[in-house]
N, CA, C and O atoms as a Tinker XYZ file with bonds, in Angstrom:
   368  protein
     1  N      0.800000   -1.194000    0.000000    73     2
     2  CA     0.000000    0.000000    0.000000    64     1     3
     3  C      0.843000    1.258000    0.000000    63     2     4     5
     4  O      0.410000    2.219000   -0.637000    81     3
     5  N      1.549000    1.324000    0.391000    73     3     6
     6  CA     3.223000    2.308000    0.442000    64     5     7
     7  C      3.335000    3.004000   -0.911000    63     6     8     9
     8  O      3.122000    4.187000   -1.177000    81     7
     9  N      3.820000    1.730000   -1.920000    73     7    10
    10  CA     4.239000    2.384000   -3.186000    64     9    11
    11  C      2.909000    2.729000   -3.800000    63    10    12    13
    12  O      3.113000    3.546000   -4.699000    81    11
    13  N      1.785000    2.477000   -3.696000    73    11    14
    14  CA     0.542000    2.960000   -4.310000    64    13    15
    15  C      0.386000    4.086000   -3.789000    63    14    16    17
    16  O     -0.215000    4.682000   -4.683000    81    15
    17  N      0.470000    4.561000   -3.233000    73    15    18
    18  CA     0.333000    5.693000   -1.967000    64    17    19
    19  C      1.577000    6.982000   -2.559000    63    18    20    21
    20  O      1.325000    8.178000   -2.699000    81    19
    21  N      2.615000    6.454000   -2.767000    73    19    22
    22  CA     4.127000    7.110000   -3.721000    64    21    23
    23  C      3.969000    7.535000   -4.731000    63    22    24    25
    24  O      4.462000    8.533000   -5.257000    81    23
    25  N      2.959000    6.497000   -5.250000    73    23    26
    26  CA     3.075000    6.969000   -7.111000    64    25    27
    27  C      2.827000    8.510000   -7.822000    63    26    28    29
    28  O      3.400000    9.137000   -8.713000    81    27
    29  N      1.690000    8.761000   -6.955000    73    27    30
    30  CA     1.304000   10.219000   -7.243000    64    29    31
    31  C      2.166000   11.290000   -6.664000    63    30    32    33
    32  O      2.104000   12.464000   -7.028000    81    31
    33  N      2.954000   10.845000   -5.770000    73    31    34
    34  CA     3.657000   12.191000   -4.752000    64    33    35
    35  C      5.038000   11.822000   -5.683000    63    34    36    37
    36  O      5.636000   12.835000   -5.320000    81    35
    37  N      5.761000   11.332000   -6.363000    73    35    38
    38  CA     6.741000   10.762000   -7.202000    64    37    39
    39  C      6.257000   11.538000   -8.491000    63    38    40    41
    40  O      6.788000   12.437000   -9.143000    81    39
    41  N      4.991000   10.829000   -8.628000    73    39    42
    42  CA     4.747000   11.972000  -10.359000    64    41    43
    43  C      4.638000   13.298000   -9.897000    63    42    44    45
    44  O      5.594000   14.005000  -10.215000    81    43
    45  N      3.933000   13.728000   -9.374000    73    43    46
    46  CA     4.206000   15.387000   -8.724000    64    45    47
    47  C      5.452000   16.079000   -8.992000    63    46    48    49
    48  O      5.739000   16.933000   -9.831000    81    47
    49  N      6.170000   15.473000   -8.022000    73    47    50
    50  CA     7.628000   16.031000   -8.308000    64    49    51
    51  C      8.428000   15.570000   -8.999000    63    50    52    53
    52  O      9.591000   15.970000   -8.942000    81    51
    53  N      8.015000   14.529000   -9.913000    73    51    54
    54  CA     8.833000   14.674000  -11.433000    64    53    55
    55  C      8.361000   15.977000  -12.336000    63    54    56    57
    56  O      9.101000   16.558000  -13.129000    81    55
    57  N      6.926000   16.336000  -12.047000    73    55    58
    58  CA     5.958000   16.973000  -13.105000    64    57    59
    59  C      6.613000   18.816000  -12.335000    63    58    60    61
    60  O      6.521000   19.805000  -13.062000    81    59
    61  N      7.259000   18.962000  -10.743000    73    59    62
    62  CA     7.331000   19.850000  -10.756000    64    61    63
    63  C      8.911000   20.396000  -11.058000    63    62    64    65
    64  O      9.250000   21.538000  -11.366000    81    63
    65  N      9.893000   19.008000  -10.838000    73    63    66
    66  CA    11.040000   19.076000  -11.274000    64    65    67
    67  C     11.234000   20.032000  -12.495000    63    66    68    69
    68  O     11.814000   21.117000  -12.517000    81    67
    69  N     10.370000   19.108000  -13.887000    73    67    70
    70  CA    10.460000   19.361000  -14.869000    64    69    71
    71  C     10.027000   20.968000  -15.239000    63    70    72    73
    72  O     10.415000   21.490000  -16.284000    81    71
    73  N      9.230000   21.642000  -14.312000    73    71    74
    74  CA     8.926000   23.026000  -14.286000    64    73    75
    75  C     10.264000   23.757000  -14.077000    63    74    76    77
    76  O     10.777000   24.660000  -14.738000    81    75
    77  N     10.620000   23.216000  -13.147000    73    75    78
    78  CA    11.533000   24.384000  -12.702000    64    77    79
    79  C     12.767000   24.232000  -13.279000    63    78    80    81
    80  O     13.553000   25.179000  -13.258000    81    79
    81  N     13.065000   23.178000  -13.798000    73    79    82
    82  CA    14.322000   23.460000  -15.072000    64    81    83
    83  C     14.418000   24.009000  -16.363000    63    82    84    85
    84  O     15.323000   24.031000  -17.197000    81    83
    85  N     13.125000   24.503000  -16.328000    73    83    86
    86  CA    13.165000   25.197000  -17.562000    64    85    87
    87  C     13.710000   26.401000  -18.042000    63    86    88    89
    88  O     13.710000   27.200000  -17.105000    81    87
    89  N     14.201000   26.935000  -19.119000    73    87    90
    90  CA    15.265000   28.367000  -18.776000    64    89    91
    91  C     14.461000   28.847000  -20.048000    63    90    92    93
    92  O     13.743000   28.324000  -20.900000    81    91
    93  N     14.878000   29.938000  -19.791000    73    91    94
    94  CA    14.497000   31.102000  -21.703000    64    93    95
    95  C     15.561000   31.591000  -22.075000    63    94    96    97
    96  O     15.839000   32.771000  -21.860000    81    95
    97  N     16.712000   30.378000  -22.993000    73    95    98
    98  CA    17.829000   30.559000  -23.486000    64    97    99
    99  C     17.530000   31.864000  -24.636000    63    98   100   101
   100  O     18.266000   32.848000  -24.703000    81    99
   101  N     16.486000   31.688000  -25.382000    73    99   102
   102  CA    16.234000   32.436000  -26.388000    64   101   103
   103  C     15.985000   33.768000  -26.020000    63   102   104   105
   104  O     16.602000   34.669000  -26.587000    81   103
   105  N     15.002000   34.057000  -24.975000    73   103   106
   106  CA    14.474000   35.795000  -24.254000    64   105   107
   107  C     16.130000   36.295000  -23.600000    63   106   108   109
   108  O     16.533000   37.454000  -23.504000    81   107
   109  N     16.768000   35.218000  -23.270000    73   107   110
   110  CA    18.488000   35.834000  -22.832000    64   109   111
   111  C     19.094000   36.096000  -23.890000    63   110   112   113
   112  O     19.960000   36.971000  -23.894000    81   111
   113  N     18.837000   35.541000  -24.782000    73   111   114
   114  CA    20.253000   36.243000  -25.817000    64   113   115
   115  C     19.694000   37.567000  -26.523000    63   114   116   117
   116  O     20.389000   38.219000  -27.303000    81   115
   117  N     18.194000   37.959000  -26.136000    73   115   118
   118  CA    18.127000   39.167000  -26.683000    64   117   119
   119  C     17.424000   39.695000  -25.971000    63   118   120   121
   120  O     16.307000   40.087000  -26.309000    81   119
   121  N     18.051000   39.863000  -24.505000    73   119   122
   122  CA    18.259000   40.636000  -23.539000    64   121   123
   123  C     18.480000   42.028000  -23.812000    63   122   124   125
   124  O     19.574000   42.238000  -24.337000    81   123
   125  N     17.878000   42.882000  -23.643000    73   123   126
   126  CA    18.445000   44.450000  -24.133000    64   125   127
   127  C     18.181000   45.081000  -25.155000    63   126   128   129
   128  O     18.385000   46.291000  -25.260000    81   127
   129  N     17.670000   44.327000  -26.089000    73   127   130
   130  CA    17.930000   44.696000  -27.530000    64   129   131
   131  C     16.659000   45.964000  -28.326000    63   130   132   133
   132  O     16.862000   46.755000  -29.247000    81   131
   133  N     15.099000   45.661000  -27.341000    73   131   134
   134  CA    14.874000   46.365000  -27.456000    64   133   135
   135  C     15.027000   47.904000  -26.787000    63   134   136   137
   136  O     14.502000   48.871000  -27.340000    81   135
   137  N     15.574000   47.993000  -25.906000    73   135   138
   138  CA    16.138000   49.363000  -25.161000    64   137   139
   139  C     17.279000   49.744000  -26.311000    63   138   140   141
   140  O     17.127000   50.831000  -26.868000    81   139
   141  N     18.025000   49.201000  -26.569000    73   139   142
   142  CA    18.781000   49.946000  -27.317000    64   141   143
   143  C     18.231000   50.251000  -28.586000    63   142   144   145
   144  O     18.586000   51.241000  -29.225000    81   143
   145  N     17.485000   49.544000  -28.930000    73   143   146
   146  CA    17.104000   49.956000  -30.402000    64   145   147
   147  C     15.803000   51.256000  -30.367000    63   146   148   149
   148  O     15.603000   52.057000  -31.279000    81   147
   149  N     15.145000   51.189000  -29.248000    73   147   150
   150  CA    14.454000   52.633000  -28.803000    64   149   151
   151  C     15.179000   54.030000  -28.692000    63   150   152   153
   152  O     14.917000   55.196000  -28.988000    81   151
   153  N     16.420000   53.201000  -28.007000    73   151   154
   154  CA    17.747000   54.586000  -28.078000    64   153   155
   155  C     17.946000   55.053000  -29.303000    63   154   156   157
   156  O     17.757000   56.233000  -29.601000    81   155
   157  N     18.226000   54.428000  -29.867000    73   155   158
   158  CA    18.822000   54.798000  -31.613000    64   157   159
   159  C     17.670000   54.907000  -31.705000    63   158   160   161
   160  O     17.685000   54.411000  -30.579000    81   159
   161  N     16.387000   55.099000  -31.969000    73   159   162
   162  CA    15.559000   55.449000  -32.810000    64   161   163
   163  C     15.209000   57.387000  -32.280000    63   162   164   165
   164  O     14.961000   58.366000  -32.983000    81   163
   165  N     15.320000   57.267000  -31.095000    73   163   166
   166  CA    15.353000   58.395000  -30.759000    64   165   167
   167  C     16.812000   59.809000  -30.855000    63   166   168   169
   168  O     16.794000   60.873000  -30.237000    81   167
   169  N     17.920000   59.322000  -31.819000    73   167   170
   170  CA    18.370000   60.176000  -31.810000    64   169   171
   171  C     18.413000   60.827000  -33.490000    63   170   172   173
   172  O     19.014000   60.205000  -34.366000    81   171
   173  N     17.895000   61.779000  -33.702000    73   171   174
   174  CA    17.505000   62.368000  -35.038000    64   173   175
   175  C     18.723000   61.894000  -35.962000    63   174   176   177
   176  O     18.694000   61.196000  -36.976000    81   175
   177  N     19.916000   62.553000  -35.229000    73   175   178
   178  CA    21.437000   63.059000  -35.814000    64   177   179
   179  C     22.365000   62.544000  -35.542000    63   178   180   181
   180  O     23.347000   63.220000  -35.233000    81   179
   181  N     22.449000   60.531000  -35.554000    73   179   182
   182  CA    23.487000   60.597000  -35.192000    64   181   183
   183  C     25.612000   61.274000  -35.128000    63   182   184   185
   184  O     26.597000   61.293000  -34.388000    81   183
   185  N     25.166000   61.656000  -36.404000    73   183   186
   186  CA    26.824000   62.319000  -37.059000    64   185   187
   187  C     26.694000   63.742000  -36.512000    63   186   188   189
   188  O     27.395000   64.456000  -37.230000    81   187
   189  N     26.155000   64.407000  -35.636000    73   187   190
   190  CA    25.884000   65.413000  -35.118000    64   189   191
   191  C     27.479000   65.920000  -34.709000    63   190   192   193
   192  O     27.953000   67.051000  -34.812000    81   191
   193  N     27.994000   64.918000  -34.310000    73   191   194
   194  CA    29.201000   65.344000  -33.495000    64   193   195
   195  C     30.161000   66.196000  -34.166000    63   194   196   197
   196  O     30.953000   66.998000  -33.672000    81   195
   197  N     29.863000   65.743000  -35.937000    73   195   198
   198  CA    31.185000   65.426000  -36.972000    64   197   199
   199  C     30.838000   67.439000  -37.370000    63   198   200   201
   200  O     31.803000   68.192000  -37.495000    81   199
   201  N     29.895000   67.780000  -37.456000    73   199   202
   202  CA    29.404000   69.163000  -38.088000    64   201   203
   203  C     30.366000   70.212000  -36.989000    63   202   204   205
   204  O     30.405000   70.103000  -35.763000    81   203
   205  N     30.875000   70.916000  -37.574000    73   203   206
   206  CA    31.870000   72.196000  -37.034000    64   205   207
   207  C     31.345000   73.325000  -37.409000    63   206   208   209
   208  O     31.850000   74.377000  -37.018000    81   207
   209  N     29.754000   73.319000  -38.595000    73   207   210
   210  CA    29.307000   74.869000  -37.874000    64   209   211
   211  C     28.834000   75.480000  -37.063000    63   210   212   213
   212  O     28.295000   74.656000  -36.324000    81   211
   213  N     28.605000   76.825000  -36.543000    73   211   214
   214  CA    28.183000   77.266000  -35.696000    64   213   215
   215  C     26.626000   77.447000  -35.487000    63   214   216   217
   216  O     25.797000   77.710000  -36.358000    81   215
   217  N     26.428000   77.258000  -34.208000    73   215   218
   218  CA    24.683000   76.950000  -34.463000    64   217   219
   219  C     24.145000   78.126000  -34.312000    63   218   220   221
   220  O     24.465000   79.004000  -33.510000    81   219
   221  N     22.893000   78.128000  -35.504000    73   219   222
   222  CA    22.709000   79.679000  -35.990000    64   221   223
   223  C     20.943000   79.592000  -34.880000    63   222   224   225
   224  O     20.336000   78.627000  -34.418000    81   223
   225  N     20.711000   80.855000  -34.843000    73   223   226
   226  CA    19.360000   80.876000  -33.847000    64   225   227
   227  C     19.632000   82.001000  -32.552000    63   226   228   229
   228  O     20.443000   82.904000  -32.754000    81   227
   229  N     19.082000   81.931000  -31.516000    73   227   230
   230  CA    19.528000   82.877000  -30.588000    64   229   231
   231  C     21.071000   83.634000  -30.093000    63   230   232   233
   232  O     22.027000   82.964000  -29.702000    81   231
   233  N     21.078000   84.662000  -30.167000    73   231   234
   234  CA    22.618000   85.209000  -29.502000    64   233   235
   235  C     22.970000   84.969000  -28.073000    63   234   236   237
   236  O     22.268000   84.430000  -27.217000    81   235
   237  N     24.172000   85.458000  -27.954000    73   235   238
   238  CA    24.791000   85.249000  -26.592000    64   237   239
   239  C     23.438000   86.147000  -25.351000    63   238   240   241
   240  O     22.946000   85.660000  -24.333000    81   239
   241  N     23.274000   87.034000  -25.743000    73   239   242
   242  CA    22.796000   87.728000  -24.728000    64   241   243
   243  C     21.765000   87.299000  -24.544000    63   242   244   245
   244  O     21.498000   86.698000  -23.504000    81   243
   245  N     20.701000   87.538000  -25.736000    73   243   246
   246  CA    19.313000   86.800000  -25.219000    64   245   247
   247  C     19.518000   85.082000  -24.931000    63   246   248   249
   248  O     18.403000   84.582000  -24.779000    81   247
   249  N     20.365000   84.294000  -24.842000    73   247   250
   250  CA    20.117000   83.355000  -24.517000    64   249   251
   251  C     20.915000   82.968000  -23.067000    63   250   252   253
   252  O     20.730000   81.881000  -22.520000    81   251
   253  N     21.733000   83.897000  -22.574000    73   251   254
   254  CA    22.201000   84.358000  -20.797000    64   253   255
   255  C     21.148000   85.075000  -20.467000    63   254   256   257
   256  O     21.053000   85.167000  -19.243000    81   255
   257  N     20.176000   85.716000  -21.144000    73   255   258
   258  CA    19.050000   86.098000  -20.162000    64   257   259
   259  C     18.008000   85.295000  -20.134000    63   258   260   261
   260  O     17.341000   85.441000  -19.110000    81   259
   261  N     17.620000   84.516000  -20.854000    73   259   262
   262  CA    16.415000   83.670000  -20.926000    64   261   263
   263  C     16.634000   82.619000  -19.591000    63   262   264   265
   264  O     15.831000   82.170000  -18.773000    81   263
   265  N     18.174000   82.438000  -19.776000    73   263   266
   266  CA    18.870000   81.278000  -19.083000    64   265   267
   267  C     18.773000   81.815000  -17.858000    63   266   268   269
   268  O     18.494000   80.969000  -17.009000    81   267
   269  N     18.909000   82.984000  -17.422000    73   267   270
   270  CA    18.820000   83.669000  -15.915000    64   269   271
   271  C     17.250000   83.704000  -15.889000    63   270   272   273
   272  O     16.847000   82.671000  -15.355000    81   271
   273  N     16.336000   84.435000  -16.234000    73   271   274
   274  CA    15.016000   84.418000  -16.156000    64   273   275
   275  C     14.551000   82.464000  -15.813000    63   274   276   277
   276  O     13.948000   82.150000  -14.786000    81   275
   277  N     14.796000   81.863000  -16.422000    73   275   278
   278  CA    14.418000   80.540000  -15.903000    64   277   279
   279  C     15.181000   79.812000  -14.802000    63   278   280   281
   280  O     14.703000   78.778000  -14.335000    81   279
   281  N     16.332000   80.292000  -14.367000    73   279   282
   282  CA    16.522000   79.860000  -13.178000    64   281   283
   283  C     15.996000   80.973000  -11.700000    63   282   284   285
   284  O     16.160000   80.549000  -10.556000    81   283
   285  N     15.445000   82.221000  -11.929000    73   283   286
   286  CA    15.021000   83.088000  -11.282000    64   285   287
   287  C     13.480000   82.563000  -10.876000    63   286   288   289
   288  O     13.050000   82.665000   -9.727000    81   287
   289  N     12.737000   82.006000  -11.945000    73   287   290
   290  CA    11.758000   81.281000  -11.507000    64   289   291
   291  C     11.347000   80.233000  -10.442000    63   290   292   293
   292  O     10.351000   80.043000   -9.744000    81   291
   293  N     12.738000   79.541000  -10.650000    73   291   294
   294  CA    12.537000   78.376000   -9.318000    64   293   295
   295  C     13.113000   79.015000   -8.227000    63   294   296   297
   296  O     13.170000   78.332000   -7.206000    81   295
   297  N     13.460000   79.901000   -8.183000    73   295   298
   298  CA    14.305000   80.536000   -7.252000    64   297   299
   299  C     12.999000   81.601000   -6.080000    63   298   300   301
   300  O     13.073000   81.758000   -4.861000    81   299
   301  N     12.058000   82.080000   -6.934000    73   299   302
   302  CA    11.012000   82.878000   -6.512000    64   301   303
   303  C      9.776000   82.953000   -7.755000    63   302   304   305
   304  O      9.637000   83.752000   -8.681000    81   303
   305  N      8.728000   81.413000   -7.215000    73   303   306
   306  CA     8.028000   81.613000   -8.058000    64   305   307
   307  C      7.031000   82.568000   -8.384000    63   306   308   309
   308  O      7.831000   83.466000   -8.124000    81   307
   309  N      6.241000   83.053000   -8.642000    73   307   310
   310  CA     5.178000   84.168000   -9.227000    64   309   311
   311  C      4.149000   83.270000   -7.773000    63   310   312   313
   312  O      4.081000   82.056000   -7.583000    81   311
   313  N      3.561000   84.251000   -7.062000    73   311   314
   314  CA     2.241000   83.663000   -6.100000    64   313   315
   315  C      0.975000   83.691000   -7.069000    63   314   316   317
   316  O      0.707000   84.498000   -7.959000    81   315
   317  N      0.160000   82.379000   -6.554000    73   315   318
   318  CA    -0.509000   81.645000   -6.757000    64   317   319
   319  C     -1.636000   82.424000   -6.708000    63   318   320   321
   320  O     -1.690000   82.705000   -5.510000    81   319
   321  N     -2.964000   83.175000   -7.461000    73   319   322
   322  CA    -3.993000   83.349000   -7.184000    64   321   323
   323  C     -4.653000   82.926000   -6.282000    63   322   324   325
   324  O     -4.550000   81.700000   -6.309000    81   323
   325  N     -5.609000   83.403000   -5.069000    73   323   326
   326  CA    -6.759000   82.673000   -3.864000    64   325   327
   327  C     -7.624000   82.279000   -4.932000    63   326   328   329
   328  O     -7.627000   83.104000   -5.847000    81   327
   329  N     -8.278000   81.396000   -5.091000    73   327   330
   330  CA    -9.159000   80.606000   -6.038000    64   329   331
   331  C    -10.499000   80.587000   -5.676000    63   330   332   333
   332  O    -11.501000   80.263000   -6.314000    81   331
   333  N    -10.268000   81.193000   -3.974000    73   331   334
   334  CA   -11.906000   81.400000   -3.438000    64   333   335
   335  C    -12.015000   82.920000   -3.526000    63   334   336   337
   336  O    -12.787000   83.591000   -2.841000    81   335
   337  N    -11.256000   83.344000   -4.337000    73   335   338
   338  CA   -11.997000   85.347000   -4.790000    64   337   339
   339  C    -12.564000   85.636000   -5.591000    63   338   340   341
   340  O    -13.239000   86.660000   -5.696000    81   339
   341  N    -12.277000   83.973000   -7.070000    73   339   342
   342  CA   -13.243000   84.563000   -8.304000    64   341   343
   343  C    -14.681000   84.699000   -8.231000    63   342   344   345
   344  O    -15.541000   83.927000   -7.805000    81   343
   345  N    -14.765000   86.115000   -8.857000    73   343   346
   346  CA   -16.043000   86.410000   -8.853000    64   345   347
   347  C    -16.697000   87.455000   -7.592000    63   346   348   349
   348  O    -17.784000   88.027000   -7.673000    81   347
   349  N    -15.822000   87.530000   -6.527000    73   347   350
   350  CA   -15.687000   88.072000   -5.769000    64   349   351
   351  C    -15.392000   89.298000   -5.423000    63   350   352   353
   352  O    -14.260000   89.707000   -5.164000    81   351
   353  N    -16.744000   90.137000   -5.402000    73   351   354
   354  CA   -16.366000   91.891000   -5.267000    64   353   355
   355  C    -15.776000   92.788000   -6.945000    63   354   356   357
   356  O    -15.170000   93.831000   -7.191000    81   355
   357  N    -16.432000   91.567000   -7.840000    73   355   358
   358  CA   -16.080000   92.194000   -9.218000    64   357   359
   359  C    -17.694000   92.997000   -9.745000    63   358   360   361
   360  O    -18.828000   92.797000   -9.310000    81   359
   361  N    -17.160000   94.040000  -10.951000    73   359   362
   362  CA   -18.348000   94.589000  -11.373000    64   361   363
   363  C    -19.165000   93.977000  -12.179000    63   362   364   365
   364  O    -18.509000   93.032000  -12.619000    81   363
   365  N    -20.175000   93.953000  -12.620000    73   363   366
   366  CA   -21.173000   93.404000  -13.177000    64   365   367
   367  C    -21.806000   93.920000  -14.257000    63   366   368
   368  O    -22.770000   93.332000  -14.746000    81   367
């Protein structure tokens, strides 16, 4: 009555053996591949580096002041309207 009693607890853990040796040789070897290929798709230019002209568009000055004006912002933002005044004591 023993080994009748075995047979099923024996197939079990052959049936769970066989689970857990299983690997995804194939999902490993192309590990990564879509991240990088999202990378490269996202860069317009790659030869960007190779170009030695000068980039034409804003000047020195307006673009040290834009550059100060946006760090002046986080620095002291603009206050927030009270949201319980609209409508409040206006003319009609």
């Amino acid at each position: 009555m023993k080994t009748a009693h075995c047979l099923p607890c024996a197939t079990l853990l052959a049936l769970l053996a066989g689970c857990t040796a299983t690997t995804t040789p194939v999902l490993d070897s192309h590990f990564g591949e879509s991240v990088a290929l999202l990378k490269a798709q996202q860069i317009m230019y790659p030869d960007a580096y190779r170009n030695a002209n000068p980039v034409s568009g804003i000047d020195g000055k307006a673009g040290a002041s834009a550059y100060q004006r946006y760090q002046k912002s986080f620095a002291a933002p603009e206050p927030q309207p009270n949201v319980f005044t609209i409508g409040v004591g206006g003319r009609q």
